[in-house]
C-alpha positions as CSV (number, residue, x, y, z in Angstrom):
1,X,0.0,0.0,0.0
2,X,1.0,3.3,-0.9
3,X,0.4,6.0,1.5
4,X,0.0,9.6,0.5
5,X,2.5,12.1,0.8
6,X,1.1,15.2,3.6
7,X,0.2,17.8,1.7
8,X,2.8,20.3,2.1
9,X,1.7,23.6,3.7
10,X,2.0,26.7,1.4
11,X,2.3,30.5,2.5
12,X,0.6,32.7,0.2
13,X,2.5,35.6,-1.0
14,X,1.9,38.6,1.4
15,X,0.1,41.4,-0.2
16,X,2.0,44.1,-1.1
17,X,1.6,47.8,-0.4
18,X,0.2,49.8,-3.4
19,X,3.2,52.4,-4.1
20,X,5.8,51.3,-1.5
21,X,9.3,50.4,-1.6
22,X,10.5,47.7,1.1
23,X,13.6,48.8,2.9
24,X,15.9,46.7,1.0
25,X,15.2,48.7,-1.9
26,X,15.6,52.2,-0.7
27,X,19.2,51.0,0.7
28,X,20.3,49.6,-2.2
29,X,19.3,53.1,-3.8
30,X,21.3,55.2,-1.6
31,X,24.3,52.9,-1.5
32,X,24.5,53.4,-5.4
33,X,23.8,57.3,-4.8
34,X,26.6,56.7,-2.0
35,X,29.0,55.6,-5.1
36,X,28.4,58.0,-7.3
37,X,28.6,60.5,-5.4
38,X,32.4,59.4,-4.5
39,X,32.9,59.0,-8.0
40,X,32.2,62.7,-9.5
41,X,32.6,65.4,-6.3
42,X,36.4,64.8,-6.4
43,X,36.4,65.6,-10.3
44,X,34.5,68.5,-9.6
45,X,36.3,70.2,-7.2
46,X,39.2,69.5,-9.8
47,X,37.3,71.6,-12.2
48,X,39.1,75.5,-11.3
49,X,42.8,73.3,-11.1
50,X,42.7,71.6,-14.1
51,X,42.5,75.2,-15.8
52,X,45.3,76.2,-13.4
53,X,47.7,73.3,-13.9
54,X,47.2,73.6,-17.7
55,X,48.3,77.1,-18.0
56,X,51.2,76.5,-15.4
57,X,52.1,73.5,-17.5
58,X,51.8,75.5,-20.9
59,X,54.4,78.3,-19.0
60,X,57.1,75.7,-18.0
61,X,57.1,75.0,-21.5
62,X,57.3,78.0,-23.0
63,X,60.2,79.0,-20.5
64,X,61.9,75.8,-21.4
65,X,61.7,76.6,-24.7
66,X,62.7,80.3,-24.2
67,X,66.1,79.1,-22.7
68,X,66.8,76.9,-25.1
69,X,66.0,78.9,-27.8
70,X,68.9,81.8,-26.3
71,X,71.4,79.0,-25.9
72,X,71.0,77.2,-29.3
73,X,70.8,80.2,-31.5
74,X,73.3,82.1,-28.9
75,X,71.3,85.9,-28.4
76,X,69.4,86.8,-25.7
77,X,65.5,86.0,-25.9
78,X,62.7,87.4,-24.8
79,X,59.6,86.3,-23.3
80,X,56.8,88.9,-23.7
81,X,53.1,89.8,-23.2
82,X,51.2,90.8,-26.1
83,X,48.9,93.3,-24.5
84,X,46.6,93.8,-27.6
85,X,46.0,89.7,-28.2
86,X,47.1,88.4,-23.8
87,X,49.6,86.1,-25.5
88,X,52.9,85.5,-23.7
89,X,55.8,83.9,-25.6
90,X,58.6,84.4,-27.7
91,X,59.4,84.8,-31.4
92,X,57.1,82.8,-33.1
93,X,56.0,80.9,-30.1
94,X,53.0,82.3,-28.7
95,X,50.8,81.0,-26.2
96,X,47.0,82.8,-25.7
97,X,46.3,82.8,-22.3
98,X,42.4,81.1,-21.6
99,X,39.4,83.7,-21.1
100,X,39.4,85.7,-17.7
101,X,43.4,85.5,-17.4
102,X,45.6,88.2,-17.3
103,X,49.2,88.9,-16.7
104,X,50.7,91.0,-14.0
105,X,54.4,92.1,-13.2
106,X,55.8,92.0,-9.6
107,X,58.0,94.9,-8.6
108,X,60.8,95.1,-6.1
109,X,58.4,94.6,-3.4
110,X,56.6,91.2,-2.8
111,X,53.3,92.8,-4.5
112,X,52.2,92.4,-8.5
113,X,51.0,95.1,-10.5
114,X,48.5,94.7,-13.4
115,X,49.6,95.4,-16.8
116,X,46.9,97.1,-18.5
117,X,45.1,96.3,-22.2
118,X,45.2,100.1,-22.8
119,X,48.7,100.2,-22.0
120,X,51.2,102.5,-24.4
121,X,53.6,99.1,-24.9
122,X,51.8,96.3,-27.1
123,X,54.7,94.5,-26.1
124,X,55.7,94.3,-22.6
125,X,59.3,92.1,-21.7
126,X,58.6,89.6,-18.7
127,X,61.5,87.7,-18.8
128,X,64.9,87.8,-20.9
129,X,67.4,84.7,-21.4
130,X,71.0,85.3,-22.1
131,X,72.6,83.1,-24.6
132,X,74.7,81.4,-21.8
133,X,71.3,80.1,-20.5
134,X,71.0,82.1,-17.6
135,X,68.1,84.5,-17.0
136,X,68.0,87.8,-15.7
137,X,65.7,89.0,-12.0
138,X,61.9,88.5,-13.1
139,X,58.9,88.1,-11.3
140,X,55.9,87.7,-13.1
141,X,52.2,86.0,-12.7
142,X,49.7,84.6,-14.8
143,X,46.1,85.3,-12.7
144,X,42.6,83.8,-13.6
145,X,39.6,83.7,-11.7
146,X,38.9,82.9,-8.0
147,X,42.2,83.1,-7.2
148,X,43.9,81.0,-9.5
149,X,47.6,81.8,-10.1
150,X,50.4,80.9,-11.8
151,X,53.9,82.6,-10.7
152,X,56.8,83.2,-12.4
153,X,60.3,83.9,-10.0
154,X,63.8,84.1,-12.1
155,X,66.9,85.5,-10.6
156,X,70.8,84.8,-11.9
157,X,71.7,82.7,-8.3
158,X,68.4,80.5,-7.7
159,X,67.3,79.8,-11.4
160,X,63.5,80.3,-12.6
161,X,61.1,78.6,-10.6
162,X,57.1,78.1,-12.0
163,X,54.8,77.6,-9.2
């Protein structure tokens, strides 16, 4: 004889709240919310430096370049602002600085002075290298917005320093 298995005992599915979201659900939003957020507030606040690290990276270059142009070709060069177009190189290599940046010249004193669009000079000398590759006293700055800077110290004992 064959006896019949017990019926095994089912529990019905419990009805579920029109609209809600369980508590599982709502964690497992805000945990991915969570990651994101970790994920794009760094980059944002990287936003303003970026800006400021190009145009310090674009200046090493061109003073690089400046100094080794003077030693190669043996005459002293120049580094200057255009204060028609705000370009800053030398010869024919000319960098535009971005939108909202200007350039201002530091005096004896530890303060910088603008140098002015409307200015008499549409050249103005920042920086000169001699053709034994040694630069004469400058101090100079590249400013943008919200306080974004970009300075550039030269004298004959220390060397030229871009910070």
């Amino acid at each position: 004889m064959t006896s019949a298995a017990p019926p095994v005992a089912r529990h019905a599915p419990r009805p579920r709240a029109a609209g809600g979201f369980t508590v599982l659900e709502l964690l497992t939003v805000l945990a991915i919310l969570a990651v994101a957020a970790l994920v794009v507030l760094p980059s944002l606040g990287a936003l303003g430096g970026g800006e400021r690290r190009a145009v310090r990276a674009r200046l090493v270059t061109l003073v690089r370049e400046a100094q080794l142009d003077a030693t190669r070709r043996g005459v002293p060069v120049r580094i200057t602002l255009d204060t028609v177009s705000n370009r800053v190189g030398f010869g024919g290599s000319m960098y535009a600085l971005p939108t909202g940046w200007s350039v201002e010249r530091g005096g004896a004193e530890a303060r910088f002075e603008p140098i002015s669009r409307a200015s008499a000079e549409r050249e103005v000398v920042l920086m000169t290298w001699a053709p034994n590759g040694l630069s004469g006293a400058a101090r100079w700055r590249a400013v943008g917005g919200a306080g974004r800077e970009v300075r550039v110290l030269a004298d004959t004992i220390e060397g030229v320093r871009v910070e």
